[in-house]
C-alpha positions as YAML, in Angstrom:
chain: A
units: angstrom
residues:
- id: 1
  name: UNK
  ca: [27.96, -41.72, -32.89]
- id: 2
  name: UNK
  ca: [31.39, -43.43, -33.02]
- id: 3
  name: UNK
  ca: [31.42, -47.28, -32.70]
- id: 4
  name: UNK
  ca: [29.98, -49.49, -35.31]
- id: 5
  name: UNK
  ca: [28.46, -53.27, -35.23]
- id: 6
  name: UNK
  ca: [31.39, -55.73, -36.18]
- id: 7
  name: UNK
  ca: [30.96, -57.65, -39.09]
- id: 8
  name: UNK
  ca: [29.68, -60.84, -37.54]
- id: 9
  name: UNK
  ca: [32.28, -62.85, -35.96]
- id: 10
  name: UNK
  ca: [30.15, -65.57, -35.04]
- id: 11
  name: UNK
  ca: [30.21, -68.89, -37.25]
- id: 12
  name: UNK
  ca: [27.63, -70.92, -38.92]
- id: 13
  name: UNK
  ca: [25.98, -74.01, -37.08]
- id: 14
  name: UNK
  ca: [23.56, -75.51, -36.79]
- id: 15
  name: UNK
  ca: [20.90, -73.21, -34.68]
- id: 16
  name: UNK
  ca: [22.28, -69.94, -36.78]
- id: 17
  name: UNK
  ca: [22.69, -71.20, -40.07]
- id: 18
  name: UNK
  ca: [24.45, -68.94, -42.72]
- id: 19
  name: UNK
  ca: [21.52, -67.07, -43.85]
- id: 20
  name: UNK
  ca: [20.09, -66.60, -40.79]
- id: 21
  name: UNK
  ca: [23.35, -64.89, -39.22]
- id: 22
  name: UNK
  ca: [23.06, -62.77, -42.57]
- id: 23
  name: UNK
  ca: [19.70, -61.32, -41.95]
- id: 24
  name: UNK
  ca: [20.58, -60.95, -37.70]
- id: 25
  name: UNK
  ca: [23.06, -58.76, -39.30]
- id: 26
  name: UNK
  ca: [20.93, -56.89, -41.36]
- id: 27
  name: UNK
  ca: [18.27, -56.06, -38.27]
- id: 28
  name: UNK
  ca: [21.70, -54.48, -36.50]
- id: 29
  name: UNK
  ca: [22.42, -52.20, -39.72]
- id: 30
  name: UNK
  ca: [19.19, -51.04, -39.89]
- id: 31
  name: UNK
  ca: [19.17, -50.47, -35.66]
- id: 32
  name: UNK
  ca: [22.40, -48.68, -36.18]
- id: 33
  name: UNK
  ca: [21.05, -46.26, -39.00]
- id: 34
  name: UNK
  ca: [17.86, -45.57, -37.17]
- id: 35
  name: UNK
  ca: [19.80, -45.21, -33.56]
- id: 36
  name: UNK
  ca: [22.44, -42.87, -35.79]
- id: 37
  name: UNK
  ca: [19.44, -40.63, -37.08]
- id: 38
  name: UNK
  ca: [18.47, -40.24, -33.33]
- id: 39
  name: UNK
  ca: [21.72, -39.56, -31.68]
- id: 40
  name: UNK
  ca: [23.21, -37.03, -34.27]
- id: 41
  name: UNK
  ca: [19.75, -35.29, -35.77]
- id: 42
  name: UNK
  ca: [17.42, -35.67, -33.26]
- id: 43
  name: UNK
  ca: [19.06, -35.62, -29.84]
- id: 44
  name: UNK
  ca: [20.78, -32.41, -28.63]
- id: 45
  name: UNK
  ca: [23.92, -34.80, -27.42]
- id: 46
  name: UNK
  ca: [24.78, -38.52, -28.33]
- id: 47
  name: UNK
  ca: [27.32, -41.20, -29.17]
- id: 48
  name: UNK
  ca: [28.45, -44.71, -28.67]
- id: 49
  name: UNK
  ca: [31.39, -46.83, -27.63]
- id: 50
  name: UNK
  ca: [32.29, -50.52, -27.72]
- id: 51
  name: UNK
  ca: [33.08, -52.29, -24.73]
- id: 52
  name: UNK
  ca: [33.87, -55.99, -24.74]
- id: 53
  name: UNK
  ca: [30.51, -57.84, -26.83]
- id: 54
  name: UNK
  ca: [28.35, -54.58, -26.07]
- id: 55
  name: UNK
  ca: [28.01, -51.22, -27.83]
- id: 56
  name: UNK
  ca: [26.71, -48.88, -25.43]
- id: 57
  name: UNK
  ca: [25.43, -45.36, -27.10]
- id: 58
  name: UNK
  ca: [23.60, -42.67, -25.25]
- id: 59
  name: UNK
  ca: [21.44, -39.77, -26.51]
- id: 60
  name: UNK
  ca: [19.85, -36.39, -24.04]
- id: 61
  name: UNK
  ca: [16.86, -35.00, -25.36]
- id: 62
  name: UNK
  ca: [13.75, -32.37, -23.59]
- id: 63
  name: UNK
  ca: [12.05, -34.08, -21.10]
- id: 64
  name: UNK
  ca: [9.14, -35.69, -22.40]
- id: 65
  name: UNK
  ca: [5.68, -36.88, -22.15]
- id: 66
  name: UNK
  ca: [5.23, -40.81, -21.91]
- id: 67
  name: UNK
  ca: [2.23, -43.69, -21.37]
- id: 68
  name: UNK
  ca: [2.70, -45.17, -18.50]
- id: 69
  name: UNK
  ca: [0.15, -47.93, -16.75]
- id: 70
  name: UNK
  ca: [-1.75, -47.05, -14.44]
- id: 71
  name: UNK
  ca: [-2.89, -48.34, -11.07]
- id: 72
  name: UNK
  ca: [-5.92, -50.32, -12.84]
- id: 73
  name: UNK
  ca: [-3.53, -51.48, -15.83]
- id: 74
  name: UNK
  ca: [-4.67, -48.98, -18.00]
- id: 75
  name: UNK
  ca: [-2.51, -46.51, -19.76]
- id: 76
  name: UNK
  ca: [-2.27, -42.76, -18.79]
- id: 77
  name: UNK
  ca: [-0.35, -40.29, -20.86]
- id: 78
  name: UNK
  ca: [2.04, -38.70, -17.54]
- id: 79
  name: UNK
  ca: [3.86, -35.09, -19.17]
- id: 80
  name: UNK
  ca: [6.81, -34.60, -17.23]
- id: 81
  name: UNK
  ca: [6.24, -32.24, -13.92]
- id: 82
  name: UNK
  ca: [9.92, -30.93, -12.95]
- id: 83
  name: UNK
  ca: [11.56, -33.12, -15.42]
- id: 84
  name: UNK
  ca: [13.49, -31.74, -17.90]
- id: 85
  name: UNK
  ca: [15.59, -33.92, -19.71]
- id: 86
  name: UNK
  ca: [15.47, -37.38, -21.05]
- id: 87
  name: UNK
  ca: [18.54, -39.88, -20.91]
- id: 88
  name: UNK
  ca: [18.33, -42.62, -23.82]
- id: 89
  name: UNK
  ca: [20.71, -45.43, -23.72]
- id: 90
  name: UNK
  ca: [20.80, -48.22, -25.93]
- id: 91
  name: UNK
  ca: [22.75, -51.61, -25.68]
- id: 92
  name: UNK
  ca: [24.05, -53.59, -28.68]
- id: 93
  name: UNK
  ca: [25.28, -56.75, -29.53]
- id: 94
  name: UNK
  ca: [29.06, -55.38, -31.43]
- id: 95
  name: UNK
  ca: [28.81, -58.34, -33.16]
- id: 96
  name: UNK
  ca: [25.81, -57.46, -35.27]
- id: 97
  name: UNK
  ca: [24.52, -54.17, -33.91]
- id: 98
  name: UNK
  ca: [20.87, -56.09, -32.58]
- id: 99
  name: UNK
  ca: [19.42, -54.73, -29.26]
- id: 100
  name: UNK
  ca: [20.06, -56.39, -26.32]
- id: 101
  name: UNK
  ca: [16.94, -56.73, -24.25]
- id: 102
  name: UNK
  ca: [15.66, -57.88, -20.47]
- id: 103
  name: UNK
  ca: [19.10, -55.21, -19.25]
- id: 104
  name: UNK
  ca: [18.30, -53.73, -15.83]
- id: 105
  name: UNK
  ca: [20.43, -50.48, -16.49]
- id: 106
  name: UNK
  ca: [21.35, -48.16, -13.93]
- id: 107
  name: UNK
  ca: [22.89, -44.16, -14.70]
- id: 108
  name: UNK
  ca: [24.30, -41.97, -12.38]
- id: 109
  name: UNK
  ca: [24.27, -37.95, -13.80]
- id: 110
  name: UNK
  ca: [26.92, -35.68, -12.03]
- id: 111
  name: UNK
  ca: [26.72, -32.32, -12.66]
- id: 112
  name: UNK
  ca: [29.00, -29.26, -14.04]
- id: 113
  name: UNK
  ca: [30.41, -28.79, -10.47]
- id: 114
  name: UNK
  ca: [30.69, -32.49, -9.67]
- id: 115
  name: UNK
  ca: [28.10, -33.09, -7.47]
- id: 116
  name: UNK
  ca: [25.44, -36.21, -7.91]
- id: 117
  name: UNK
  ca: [22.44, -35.44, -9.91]
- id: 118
  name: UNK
  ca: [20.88, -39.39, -8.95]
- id: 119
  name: UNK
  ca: [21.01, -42.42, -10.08]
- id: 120
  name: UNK
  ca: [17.99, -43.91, -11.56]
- id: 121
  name: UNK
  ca: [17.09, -47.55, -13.20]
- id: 122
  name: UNK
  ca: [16.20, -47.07, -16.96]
- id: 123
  name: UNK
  ca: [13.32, -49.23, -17.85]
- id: 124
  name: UNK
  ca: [13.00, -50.09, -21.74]
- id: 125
  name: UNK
  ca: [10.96, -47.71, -23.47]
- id: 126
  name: UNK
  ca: [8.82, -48.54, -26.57]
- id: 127
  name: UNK
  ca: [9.13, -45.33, -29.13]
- id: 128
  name: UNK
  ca: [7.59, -45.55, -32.69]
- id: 129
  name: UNK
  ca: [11.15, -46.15, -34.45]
- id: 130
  name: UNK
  ca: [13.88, -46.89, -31.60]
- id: 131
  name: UNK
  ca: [13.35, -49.00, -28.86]
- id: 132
  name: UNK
  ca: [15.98, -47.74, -25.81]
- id: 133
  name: UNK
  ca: [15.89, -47.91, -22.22]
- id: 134
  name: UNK
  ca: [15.17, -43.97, -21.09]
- id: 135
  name: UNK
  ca: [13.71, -41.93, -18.53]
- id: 136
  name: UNK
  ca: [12.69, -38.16, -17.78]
- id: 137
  name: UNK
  ca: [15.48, -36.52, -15.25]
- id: 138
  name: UNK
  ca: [15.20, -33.55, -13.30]
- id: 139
  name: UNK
  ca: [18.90, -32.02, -13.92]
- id: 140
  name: UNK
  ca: [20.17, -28.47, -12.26]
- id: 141
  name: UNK
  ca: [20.58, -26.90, -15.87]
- id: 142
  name: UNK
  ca: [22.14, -26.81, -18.91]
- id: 143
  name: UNK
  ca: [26.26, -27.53, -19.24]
- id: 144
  name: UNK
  ca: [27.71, -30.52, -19.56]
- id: 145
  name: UNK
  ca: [27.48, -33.47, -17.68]
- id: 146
  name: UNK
  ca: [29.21, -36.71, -16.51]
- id: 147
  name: UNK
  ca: [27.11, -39.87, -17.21]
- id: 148
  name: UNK
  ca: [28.11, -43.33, -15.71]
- id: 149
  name: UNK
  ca: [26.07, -46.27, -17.38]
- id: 150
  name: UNK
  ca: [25.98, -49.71, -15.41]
- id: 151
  name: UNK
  ca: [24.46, -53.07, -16.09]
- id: 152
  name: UNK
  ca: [24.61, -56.74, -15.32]
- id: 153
  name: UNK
  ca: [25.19, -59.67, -17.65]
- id: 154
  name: UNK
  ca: [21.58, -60.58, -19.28]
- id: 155
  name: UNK
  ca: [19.71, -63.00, -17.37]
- id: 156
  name: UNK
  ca: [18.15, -64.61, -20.76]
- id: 157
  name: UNK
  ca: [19.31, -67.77, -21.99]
- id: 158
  name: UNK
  ca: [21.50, -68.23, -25.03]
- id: 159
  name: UNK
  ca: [20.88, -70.27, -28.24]
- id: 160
  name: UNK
  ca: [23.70, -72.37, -30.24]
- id: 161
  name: UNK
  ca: [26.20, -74.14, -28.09]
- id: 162
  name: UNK
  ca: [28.47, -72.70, -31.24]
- id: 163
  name: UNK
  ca: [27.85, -69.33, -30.69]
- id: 164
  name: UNK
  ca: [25.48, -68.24, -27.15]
- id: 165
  name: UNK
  ca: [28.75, -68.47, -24.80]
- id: 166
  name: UNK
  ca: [27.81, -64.66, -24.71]
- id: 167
  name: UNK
  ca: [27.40, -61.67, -22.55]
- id: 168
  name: UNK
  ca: [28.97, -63.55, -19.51]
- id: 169
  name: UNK
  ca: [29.68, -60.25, -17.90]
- id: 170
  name: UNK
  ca: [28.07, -57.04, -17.14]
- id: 171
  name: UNK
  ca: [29.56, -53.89, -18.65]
- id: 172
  name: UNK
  ca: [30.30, -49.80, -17.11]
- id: 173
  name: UNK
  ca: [30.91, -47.33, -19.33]
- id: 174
  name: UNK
  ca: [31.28, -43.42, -18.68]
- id: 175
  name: UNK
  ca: [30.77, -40.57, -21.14]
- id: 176
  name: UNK
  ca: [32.36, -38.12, -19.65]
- id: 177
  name: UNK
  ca: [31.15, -34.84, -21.72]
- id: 178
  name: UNK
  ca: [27.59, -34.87, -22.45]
- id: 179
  name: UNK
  ca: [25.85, -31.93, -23.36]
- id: 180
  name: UNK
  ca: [22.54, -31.26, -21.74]
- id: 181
  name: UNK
  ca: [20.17, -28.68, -23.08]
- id: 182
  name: UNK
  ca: [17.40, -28.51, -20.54]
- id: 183
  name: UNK
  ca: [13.38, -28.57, -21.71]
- id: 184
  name: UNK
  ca: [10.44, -30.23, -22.05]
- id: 185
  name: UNK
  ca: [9.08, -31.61, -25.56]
...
């Protein structure tokens, strides 16, 4: 994993007092240790990079099984059928490292020989430690791949006339070598 949370530019005010921008910091060092842990121990391939306010990290695990709810609202634990890898990304505020939720993010996969794999939305996922936005892929094999990550600016609304003049924009990134192992978990 390569980029790191800024120290926080933004400035005491009224809404985000001194403190409180203190302890928003500390939730983004403890997101960036625990998204750390999963790209470079648990994932077979990960990393991050900063563009403008967002850092954008990916990790590629096995494909694996999920809850999902079902037609009546109820749960059902789904195992992947032809699925065999799962795309993570994650979305950060670079000014303290927090998660940025409500994203609707889309990745495209090309293959080893350049041709599209798909393009798929990435809903967010809840996982015991990490939240991320993720999905199971059915990919042609193992090599490495080209993955193009896509979003619009957040449609939330922003606190502290100060400070929330934020996230005005969307963001694209591509990670252009990213190693898939192919399985299921």
């Amino acid at each position: 994993m390569q980029a790191k949370a800024n120290t926080n530019p933004l400035t005491a005010s009224d809404e985000g007092d001194r403190k409180g921008l203190e302890l928003g910091l500390a939730q983004g060092d403890a997101l960036t240790r625990t998204l750390k842990h999963m790209t470079d121990e648990i994932a077979h391939d990960g990393g991050e990079v900063q563009v403008g306010e967002y850092l954008v990290a990916y990790a590629v695990e096995e494909a694996e099984g999920m809850y999902e709810p079902g037609p009546d609202g109820k749960l059902v634990w789904k195992e992947p059928d032809e699925e065999n890898a799962h795309v993570e990304i994650a979305v950060r505020d670079a000014a303290d490292g927090r998660l940025i939720p409500s994203l609707k993010i889309e990745a495209t996969l090309t293959a080893p020989d350049g041709s599209d794999v798909g393009t798929h939305e990435l809903p967010l996922l809840w996982h015991p430690y990490l939240y991320h936005y993720g999905r199971n892929w059915k990919v042609p094999g193992d090599g490495t791949y080209k993955l193009h990550v896509k979003f619009a600016a957040p449609t939330f609304m922003r606190h502290d006339k100060k400070n929330g003049n934020r996230f005005a924009d969307g963001c694209e990134v591509t990670f252009a070598n990213v190693k898939i192992k192919t399985g299921q978990d």
